[in-house]
C-alpha positions as semicolon CSV with decimal commas, in nm:
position;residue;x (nm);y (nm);z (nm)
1;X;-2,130;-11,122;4,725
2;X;-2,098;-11,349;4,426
3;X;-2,402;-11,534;4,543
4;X;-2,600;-11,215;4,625
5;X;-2,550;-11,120;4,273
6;X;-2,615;-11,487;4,126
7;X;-2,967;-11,491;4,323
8;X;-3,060;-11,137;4,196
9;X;-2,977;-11,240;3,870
10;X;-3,188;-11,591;3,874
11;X;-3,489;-11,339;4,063
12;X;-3,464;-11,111;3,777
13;X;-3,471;-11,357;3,533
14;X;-3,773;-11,571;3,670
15;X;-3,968;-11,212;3,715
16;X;-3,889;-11,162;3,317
17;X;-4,006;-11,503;3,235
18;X;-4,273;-11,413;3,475
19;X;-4,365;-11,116;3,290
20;X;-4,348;-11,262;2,960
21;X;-4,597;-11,560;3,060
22;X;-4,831;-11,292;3,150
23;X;-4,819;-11,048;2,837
24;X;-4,840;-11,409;2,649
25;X;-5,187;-11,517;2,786
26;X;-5,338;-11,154;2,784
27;X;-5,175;-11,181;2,418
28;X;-5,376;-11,488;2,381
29;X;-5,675;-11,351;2,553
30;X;-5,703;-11,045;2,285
31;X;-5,686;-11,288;2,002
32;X;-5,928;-11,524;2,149
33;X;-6,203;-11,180;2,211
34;X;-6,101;-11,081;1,868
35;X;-6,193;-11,451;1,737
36;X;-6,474;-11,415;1,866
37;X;-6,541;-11,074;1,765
38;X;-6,519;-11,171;1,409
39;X;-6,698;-11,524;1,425
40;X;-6,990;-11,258;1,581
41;X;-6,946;-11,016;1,293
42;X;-6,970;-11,268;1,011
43;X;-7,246;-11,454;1,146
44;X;-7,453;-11,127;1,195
45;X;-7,330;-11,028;0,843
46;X;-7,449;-11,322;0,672
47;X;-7,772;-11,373;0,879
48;X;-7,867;-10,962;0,793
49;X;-7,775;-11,104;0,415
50;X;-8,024;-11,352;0,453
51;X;-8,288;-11,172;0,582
52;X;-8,266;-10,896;0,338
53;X;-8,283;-11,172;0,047
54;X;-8,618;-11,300;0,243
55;X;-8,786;-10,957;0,251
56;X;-8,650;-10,906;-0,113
57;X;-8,851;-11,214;-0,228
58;X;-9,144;-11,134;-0,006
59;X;-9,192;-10,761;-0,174
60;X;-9,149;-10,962;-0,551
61;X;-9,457;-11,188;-0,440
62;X;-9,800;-11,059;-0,579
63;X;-10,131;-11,169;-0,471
64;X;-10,482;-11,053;-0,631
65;X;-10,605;-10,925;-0,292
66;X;-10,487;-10,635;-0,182
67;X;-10,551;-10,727;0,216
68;X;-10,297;-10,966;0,215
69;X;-10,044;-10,801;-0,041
70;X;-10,019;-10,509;0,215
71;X;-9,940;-10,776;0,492
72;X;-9,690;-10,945;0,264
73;X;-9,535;-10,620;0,190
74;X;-9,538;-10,525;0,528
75;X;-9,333;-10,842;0,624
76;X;-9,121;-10,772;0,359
77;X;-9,015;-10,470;0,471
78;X;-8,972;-10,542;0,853
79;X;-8,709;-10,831;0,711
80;X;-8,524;-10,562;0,527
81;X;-8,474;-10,322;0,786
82;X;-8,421;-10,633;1,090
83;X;-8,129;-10,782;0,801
84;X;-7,985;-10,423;0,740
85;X;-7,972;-10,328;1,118
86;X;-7,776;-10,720;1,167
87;X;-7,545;-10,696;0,882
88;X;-7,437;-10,294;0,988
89;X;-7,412;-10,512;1,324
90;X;-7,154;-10,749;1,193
91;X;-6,996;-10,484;0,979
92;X;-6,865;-10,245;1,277
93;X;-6,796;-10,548;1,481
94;X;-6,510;-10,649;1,235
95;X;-6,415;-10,294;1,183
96;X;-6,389;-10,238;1,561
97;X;-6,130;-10,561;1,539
98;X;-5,951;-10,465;1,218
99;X;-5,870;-10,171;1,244
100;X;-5,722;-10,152;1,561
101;X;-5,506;-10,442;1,460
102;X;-5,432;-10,290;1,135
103;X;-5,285;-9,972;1,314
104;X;-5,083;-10,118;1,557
105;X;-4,934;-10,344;1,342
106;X;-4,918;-10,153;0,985
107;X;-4,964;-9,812;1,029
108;X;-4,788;-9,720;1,360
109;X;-4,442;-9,889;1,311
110;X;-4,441;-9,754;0,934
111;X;-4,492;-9,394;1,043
112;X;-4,203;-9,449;1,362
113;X;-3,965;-9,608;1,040
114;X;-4,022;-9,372;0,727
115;X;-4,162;-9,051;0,877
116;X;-4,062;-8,975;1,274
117;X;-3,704;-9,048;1,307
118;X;-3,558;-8,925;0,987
119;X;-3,744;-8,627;1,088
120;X;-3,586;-8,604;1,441
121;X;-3,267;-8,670;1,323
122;X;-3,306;-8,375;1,027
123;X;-3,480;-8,152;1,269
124;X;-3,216;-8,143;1,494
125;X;-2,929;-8,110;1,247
126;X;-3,096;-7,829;1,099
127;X;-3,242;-7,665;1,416
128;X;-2,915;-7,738;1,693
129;X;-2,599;-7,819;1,523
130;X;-2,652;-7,566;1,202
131;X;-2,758;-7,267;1,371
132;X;-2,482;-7,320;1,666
133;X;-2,218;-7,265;1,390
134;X;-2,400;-7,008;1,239
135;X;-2,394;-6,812;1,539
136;X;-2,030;-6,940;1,641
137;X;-1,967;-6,789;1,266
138;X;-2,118;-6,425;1,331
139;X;-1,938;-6,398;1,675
140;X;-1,624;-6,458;1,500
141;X;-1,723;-6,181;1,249
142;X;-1,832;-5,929;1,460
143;X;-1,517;-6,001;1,722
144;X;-1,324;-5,992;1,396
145;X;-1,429;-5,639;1,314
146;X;-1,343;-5,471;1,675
147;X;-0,996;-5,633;1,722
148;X;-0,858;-5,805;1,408
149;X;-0,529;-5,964;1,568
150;X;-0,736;-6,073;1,849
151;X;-0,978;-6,230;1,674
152;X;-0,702;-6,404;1,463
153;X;-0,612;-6,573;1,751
154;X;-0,913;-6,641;1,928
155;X;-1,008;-6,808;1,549
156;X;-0,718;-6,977;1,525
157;X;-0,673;-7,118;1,897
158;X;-1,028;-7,154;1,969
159;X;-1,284;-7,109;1,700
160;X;-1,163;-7,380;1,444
161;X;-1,090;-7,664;1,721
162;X;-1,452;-7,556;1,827
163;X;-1,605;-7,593;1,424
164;X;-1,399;-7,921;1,438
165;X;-1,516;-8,049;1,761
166;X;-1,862;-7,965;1,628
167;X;-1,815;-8,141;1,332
168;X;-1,684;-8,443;1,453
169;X;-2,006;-8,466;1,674
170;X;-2,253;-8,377;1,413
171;X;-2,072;-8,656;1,221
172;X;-2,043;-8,871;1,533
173;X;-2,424;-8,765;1,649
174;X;-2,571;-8,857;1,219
175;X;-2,364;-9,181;1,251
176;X;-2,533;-9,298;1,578
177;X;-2,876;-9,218;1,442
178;X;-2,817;-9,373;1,125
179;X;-2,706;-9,638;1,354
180;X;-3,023;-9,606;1,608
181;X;-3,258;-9,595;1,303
182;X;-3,114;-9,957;1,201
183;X;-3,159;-10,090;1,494
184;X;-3,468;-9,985;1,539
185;X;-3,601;-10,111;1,192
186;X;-3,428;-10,429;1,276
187;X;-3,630;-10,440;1,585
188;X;-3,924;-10,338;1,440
189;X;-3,889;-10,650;1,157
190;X;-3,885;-10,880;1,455
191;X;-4,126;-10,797;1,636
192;X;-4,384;-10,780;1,335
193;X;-4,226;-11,136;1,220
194;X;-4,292;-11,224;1,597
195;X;-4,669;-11,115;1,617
196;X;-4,722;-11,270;1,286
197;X;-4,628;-11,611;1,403
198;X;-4,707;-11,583;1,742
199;X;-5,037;-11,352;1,729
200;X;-5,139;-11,295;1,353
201;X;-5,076;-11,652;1,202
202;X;-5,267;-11,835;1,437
203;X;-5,566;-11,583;1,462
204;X;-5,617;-11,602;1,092
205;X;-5,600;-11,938;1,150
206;X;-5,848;-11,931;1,439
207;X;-6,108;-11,741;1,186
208;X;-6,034;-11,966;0,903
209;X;-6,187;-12,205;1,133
210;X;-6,436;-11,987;1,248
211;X;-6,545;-11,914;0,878
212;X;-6,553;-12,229;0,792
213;X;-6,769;-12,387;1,089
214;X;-6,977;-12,016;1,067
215;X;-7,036;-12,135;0,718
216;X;-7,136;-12,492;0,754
217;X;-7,388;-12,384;1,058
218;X;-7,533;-12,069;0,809
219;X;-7,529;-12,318;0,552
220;X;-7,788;-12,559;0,741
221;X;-7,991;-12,287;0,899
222;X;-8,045;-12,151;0,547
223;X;-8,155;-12,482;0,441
224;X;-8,372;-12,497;0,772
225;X;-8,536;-12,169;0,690
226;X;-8,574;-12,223;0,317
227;X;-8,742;-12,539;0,380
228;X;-8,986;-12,382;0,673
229;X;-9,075;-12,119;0,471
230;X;-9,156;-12,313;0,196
231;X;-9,392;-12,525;0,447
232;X;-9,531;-12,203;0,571
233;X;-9,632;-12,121;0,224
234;X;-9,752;-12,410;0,140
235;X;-9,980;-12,400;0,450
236;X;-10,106;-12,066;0,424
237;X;-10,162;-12,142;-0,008
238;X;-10,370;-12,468;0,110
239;X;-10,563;-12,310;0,437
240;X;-10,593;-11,961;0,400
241;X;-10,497;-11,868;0,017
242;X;-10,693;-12,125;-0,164
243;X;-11,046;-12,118;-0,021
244;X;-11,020;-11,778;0,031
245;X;-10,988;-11,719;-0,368
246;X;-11,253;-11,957;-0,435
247;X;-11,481;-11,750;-0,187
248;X;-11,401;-11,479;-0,399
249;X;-11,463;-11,653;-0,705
250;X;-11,797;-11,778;-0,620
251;X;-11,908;-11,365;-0,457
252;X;-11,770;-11,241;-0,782
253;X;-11,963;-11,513;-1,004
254;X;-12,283;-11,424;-0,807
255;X;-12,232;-11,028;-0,756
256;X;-12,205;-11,012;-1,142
257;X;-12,549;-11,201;-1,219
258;X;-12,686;-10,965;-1,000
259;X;-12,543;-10,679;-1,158
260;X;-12,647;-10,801;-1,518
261;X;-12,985;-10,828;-1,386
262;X;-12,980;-10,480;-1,261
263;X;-12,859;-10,348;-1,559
264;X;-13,100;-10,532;-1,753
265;X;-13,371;-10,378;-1,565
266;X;-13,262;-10,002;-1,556
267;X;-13,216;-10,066;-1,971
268;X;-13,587;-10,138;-1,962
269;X;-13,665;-9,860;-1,796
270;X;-13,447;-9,590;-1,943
271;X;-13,590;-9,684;-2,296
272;X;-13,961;-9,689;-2,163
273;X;-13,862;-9,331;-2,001
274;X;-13,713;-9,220;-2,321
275;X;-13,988;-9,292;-2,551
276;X;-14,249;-9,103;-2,311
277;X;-14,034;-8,834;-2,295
278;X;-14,016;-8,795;-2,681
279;X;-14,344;-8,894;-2,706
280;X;-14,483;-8,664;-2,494
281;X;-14,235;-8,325;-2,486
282;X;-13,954;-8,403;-2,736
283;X;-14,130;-8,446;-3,087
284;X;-14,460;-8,144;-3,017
285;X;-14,150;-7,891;-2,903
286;X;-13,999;-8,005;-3,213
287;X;-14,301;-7,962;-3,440
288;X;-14,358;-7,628;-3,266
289;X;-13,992;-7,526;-3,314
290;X;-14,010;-7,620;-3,692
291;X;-14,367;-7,413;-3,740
292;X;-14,187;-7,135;-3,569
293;X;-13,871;-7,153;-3,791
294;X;-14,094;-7,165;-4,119
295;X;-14,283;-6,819;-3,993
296;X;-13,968;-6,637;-3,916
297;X;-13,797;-6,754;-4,250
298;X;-14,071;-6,624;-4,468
299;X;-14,044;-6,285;-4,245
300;X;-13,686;-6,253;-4,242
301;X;-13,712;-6,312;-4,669
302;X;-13,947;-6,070;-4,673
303;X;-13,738;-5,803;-4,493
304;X;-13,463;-5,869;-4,648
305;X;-13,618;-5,829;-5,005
306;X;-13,707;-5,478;-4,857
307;X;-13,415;-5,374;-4,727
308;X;-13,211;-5,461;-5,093
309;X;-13,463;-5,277;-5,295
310;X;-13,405;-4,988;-5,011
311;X;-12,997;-5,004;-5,077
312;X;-13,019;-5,048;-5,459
313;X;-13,222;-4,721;-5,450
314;X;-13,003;-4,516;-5,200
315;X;-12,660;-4,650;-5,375
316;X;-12,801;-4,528;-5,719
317;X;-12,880;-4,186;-5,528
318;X;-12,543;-4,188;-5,418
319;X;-12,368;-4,247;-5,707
320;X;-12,562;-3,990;-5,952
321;X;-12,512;-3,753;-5,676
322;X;-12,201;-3,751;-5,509
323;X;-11,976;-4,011;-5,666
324;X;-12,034;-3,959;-6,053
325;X;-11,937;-3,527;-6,021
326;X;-11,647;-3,662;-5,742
327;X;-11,505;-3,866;-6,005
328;X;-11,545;-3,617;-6,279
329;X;-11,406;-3,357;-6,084
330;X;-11,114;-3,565;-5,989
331;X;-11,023;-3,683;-6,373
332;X;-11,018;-3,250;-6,460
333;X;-10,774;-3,218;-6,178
334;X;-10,533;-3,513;-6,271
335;X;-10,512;-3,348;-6,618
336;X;-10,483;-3,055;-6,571
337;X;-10,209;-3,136;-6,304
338;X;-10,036;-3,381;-6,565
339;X;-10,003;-3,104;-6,810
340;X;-9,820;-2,895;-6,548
341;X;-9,572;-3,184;-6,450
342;X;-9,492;-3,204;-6,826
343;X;-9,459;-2,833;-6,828
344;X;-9,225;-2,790;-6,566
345;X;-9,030;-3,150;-6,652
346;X;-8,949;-3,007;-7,001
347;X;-8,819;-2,669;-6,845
348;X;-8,618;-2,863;-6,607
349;X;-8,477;-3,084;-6,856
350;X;-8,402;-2,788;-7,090
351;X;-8,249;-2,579;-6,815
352;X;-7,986;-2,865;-6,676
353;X;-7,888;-2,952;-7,053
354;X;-7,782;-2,556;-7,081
355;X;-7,568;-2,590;-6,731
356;X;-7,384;-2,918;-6,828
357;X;-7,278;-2,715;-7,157
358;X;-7,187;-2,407;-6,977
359;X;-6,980;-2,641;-6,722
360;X;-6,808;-2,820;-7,017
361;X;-6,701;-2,526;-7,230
362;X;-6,588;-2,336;-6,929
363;X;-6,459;-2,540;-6,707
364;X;-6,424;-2,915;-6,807
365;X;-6,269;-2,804;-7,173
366;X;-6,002;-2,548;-7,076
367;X;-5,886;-2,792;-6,803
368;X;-5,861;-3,132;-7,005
369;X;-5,617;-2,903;-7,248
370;X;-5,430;-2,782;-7,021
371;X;-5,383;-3,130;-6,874
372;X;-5,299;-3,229;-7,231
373;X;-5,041;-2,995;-7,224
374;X;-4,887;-3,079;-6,878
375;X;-4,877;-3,425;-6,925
376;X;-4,572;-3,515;-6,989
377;X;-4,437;-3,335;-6,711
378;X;-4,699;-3,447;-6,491
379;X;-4,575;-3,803;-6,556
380;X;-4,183;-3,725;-6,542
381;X;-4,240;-3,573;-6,208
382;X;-4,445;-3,894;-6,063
383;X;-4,189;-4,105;-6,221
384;X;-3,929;-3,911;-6,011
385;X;-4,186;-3,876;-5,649
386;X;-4,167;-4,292;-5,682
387;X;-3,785;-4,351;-5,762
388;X;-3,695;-4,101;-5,482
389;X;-3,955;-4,223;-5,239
390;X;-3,771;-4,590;-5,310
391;X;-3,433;-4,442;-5,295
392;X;-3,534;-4,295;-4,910
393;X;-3,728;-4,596;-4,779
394;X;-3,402;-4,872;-4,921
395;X;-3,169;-4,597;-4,768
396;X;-3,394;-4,629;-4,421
397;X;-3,412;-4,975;-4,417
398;X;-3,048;-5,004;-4,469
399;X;-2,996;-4,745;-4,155
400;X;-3,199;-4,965;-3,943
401;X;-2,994;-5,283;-4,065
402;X;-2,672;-5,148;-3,973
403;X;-2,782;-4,983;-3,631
404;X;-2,883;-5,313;-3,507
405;X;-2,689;-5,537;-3,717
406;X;-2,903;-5,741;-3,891
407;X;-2,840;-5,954;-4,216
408;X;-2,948;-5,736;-4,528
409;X;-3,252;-5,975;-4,724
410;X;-3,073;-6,075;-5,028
411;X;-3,312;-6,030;-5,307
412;X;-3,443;-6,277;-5,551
């Protein structure tokens, strides 16, 4: 029996070892796709980088012809979009390894820690063990209110060994998952120290090596490339670039004799065609106009030498027969109706001086004497309107003070 239970032991053992070897390599494995995963991602990230700089530079270069500038350009711009579709290929490749990692070993066990046990463990102290002896509680009080010494016993010999027994296992139940939680953050410290140094460690190792060698091997491609391009361009300058522009310099040297000796000619001819032309139908329509304008001046002086004698002789009609009497007639009226306005101002004037001296001697006179008479009582009795009218509102004042008992203002 001893044996039987020796041998299961040593099988169960050898099948946990077993176990372990095998989580180890797949372990491995992961780290070893995610090494690679990242060596892929920075590689594409820095060749997109590259590529982007090259179409960058390409788009800066100008050339005179606009044939190949448009070629240029459109290399340019095929190097941008090829670099930005590699480097948003590296980019999700190291996001599709980080942040996996990230969760699982960050996120995860900080949420389990902090945020889901204390929460179990509050939820059901709040939800189980309170509301039990709240409704162990309201039994007891309703019980209590049908049968009082029955309920005094029931409470004594069952209800408060029951609130005790409940207590000691809330207190019991809070120690052991104050007890669980430690535990499990201990746990959880070991096995994040254990996937650092077993998993973490050397996979940051394994991409500081990556980097490094990624580096060194984008390092001499770059130099390849730079120096091929600059060959390239070189080549194309010396082949294509160069005798092209001196084509172009020797069609534009000869297209622009040409065209001086075409302009040239058409000068020659536009002044020969110009001096016909005024020759011939510019300088007789001119001497006709000016014959023409010298007629039609002396007519238009002449009818307008007519035409002021005829409106010196019709305003002089006018004004010995209609304006001269108009004006007469108009100086009678203003006269005459002067002499009335001063007429009827002087009544006025005489009539309001009569009512202001009937108003004063019956009216404004007797009453300023018999306020002359009155006045000293007039002023005893305002005297004695303001001292009383003091007296009332200090009297008030002092009411209000006392009814809600506040410090009289001392006076200064």
């Amino acid at each position: 029996m001893i044996s039987s239970v020796h041998v299961d032991s040593l099988h169960i053992a050898s099948s946990d070892v077993a176990l372990q070897s095998v989580w180890k390599n797949r372990l491995i494995t992961v780290g070893k796709v995610g090494a690679g995963i990242l060596c892929f991602s920075a590689i594409a990230a820095s060749a997109g980088t590259l590529l982007q700089l090259g179409g960058h530079q390409l788009l800066a270069v100008k050339i005179s012809q606009s044939t190949f500038q448009g070629a240029v350009h459109l290399a340019g711009n095929m190097l941008q979009q090829t670099g930005s579709g590699v480097f948003l290929a590296g980019k999700y490749a190291f996001l599709s390894v980080a942040v996996p990692t990230y969760a699982v070993g960050w996120v995860i066990p900080k949420w389990l820690i902090t945020q889901a046990i204390p929460q179990t463990a509050m939820w059901s102290y709040h939800h189980v063990i309170v509301p039990l002896h709240h409704s162990i509680v309201q039994a007891s009080i309703f019980l209590k209110k049908i049968s009082i010494l029955a309920m005094q016993k029931i409470y004594q010999s069952i209800i408060i060994p029951c609130a005790e027994w409940i207590k000691a296992i809330a207190i019991g139940t809070w120690s052991k998952v104050v007890q669980v939680s430690h535990f499990l953050y201990k746990m959880s410290v070991k096995v994040v120290q254990a996937l650092y140094q077993n998993i973490i460690a050397p996979f940051m190792h394994g991409v500081k090596v990556a980097a490094v060698w990624t580096w060194s091997k984008v390092a001499q491609v770059s130099h390849f490339l730079y120096k091929t391009s600059v060959k390239v361009v070189q080549a194309l300058y010396q082949k294509i670039i160069a005798p092209l522009i001196h084509a172009v310099k020797i069609a534009a040297v000869w297209t622009w004799s040409k065209v001086v000796q075409v302009s040239h000619f058409l000068y020659k001819t536009s002044v020969k065609v110009v001096q016909a032309l005024y020759q011939n139908i510019i300088a007789p329509l001119m001497h006709a106009v000016k014959v023409a304008a010298v007629w039609t001046w002396s007519k238009v002086v002449q009818v307008s030498h007519f035409l002021y004698k005829m409106s010196v002789k019709v305003v002089q009609a006018l004004y010995q027969n209609i304006i001269a009497p108009l004006i007469h007639a108009v100086k009678i009226a203003a006269v005459w109706t002067w002499s009335k306005v001063v007429q009827v101002s002087h009544f006025l004037y005489k009539m309001s001086v009569k009512v202001v001296q009937a108003l004063y001697q019956n009216i404004i006179a007797p009453l300023q004497a018999s306020l002359m008479q009155y006045k000293k009582e007039i002023i005893f009795l305002a005297e004695r309107t303001k001292e009383e009218t003091i007296r009332s509102i200090v009297v008030a004042y002092e009411r209000v003070q006392r009814f809600l008992k506040i410090q009289p203002i001392q006076p200064r």
